[in-house]
DRENMIPA-245666 format. One line per field, with one value per residue: residue in three letters; x, y, z of N, C-alpha, C, O, CB in turn. Coordinates in steps of 0.001 Angstrom, whole numbers, always signed. Glycine has a CB too. Layout:
<atoms>
r: c(ALA:...)
n.x: c(X:...)
n.y: c(Y:...)
n.z: c(Z:...)
ca.x: c(X:...)
ca.y: c(Y:...)
ca.z: c(Z:...)
c.x: c(X:...)
c.y: c(Y:...)
c.z: c(Z:...)
o.x: c(X:...)
o.y: c(Y:...)
o.z: c(Z:...)
cb.x: c(X:...)
cb.y: c(Y:...)
cb.z: c(Z:...)
</atoms>
This chain:
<atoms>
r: c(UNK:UNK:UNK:UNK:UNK:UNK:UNK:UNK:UNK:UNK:UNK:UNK:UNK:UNK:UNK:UNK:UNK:UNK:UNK:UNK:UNK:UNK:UNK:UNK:UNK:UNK:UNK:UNK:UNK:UNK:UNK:UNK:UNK:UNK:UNK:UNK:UNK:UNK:UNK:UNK:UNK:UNK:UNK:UNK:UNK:UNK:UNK:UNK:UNK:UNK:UNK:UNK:UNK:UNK:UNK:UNK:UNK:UNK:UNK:UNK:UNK:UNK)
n.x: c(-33464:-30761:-32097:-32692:-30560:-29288:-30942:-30353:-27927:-27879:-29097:-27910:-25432:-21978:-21711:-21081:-18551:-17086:-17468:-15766:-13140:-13251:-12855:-10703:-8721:-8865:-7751:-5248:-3715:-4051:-2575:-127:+322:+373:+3072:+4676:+5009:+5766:+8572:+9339:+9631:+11474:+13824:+14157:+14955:+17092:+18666:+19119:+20370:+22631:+23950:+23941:+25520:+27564:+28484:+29272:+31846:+33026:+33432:+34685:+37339:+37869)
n.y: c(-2449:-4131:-6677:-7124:-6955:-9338:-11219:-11146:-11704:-14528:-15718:-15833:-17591:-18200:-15727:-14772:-16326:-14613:-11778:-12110:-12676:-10125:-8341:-9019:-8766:-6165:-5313:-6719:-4578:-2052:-2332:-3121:-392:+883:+86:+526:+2785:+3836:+2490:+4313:+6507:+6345:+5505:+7716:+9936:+8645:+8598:+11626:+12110:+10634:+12217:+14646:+14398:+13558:+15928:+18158:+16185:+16535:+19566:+20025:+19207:+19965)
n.z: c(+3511:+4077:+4522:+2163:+656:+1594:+1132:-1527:-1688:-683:-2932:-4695:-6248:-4674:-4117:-2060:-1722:-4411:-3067:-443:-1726:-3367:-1026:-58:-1855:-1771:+663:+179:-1817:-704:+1716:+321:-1315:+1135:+2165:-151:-231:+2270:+1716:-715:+865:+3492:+1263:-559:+1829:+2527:-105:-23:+2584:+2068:-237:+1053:+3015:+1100:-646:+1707:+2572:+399:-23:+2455:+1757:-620)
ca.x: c(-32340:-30254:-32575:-32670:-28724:-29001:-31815:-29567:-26475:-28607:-29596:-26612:-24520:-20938:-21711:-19865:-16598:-16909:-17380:-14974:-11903:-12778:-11618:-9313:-7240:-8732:-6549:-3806:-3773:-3747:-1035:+1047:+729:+985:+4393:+5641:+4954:+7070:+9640:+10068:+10201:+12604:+14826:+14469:+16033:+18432:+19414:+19147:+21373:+24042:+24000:+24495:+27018:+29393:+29153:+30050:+32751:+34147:+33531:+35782:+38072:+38167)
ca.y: c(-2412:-4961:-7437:-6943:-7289:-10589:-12129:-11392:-12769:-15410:-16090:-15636:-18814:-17890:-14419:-14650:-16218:-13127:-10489:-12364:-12693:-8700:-7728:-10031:-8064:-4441:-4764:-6746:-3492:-1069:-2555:-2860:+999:+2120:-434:+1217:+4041:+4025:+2576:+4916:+7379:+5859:+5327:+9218:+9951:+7712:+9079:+12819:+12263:+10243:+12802:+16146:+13744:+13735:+17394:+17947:+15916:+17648:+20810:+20356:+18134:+20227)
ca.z: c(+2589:+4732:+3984:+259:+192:+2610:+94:-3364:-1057:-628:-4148:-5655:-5942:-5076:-4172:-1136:-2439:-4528:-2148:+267:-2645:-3366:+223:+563:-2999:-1996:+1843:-134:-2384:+607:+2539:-815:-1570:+2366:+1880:-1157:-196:+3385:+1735:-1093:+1823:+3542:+299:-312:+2585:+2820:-306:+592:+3860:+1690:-971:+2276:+3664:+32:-292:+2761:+2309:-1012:+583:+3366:+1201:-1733)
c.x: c(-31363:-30389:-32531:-31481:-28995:-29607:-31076:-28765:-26939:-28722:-29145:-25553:-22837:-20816:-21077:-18824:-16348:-16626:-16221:-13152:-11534:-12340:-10992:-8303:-7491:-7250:-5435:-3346:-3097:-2647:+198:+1505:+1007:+2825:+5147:+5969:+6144:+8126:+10441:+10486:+11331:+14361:+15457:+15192:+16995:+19504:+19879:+20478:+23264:+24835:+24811:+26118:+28567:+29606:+29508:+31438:+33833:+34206:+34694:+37193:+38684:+38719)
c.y: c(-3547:-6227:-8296:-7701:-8822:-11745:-12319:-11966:-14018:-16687:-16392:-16704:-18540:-16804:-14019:-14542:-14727:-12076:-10689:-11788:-10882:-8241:-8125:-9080:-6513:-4338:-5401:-5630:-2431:-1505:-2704:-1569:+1057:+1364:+144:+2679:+4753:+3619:+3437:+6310:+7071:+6095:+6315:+10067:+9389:+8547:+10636:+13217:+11451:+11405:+14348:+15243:+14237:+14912:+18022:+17457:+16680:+18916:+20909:+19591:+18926:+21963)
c.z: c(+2890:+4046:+2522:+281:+683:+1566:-932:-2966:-1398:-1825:-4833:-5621:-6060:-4609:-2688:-897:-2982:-3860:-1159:-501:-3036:-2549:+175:-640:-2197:-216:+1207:-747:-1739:+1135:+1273:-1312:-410:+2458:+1304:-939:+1071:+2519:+157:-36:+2772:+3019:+222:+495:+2951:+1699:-26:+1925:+3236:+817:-192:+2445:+2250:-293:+754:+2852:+1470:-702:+1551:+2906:-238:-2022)
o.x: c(-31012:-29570:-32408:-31395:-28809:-29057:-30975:-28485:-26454:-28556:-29553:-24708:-22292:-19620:-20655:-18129:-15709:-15582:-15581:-12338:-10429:-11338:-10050:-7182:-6535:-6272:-4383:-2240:-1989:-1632:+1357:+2663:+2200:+3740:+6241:+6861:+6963:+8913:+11632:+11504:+12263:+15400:+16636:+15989:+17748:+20598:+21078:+21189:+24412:+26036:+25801:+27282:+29675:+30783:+30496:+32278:+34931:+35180:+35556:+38075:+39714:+39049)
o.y: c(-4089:-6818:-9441:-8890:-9587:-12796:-13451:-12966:-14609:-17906:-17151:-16529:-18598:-16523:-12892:-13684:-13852:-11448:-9673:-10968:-10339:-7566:-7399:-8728:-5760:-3601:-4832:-5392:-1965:-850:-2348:-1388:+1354:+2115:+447:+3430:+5665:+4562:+3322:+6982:+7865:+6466:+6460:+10877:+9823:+9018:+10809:+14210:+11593:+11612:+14952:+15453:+14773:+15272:+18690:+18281:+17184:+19506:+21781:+19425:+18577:+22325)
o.z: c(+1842:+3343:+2086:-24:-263:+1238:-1404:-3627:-2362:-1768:-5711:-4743:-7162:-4521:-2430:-352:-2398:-4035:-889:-76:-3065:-2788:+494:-272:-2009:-94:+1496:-261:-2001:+898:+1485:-1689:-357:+2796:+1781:-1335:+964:+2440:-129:-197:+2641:+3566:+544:+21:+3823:+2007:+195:+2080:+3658:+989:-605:+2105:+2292:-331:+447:+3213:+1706:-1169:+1445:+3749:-815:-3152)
cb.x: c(-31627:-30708:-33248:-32462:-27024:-29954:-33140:-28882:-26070:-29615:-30059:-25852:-24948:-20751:-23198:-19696:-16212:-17612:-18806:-15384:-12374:-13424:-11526:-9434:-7625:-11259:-6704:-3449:-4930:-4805:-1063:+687:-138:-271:+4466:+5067:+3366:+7071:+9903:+9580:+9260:+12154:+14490:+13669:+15875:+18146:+19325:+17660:+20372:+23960:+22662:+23141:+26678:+29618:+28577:+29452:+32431:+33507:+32292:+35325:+37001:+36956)
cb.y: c(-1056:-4899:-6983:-5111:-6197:-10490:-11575:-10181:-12817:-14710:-15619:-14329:-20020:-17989:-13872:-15030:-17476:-12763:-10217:-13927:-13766:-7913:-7656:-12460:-7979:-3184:-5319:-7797:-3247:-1024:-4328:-3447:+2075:+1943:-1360:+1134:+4304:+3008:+1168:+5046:+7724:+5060:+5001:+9655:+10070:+5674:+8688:+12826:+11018:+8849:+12669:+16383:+11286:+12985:+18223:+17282:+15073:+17847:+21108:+19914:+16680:+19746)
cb.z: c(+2667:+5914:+4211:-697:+1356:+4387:-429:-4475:+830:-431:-4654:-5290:-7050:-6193:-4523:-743:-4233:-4819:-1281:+550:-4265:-3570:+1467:+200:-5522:-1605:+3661:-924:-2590:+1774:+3666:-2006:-2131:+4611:+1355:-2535:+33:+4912:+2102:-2325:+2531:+3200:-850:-130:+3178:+2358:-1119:+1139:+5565:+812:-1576:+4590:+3776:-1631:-600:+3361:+2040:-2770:+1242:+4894:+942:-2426)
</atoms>
């Protein structure tokens, strides 16, 4: 089966660039969602703890 693949690689003019250029987007991909993804978590709490903080505030203020 190896083989097979190694021969069409082979055969295939380009079929490297190809296969190379597809990893190369699928981990830019991955690290762009696990990115977005921390920093809408992050954000979320950030706002969450600003949000406790101003009631809090108006609570003891109001």
């Amino acid at each position: 089966m190896l083989e097979f693949l190694k021969r069409r690689l082979k055969s295939e003019k380009g079929a490297m660039d190809k296969i190379l250029v597809t990893l190369l987007l699928v981990i830019v991909g991955i690290g762009a969602v696990v990115g977005l993804s921390t920093w809408m978590t992050s954000t979320t709490q950030d706002l969450k703890d600003d949000a406790n903080t101003t009631l809090t505030d108006l609570k003891a203020n109001g």
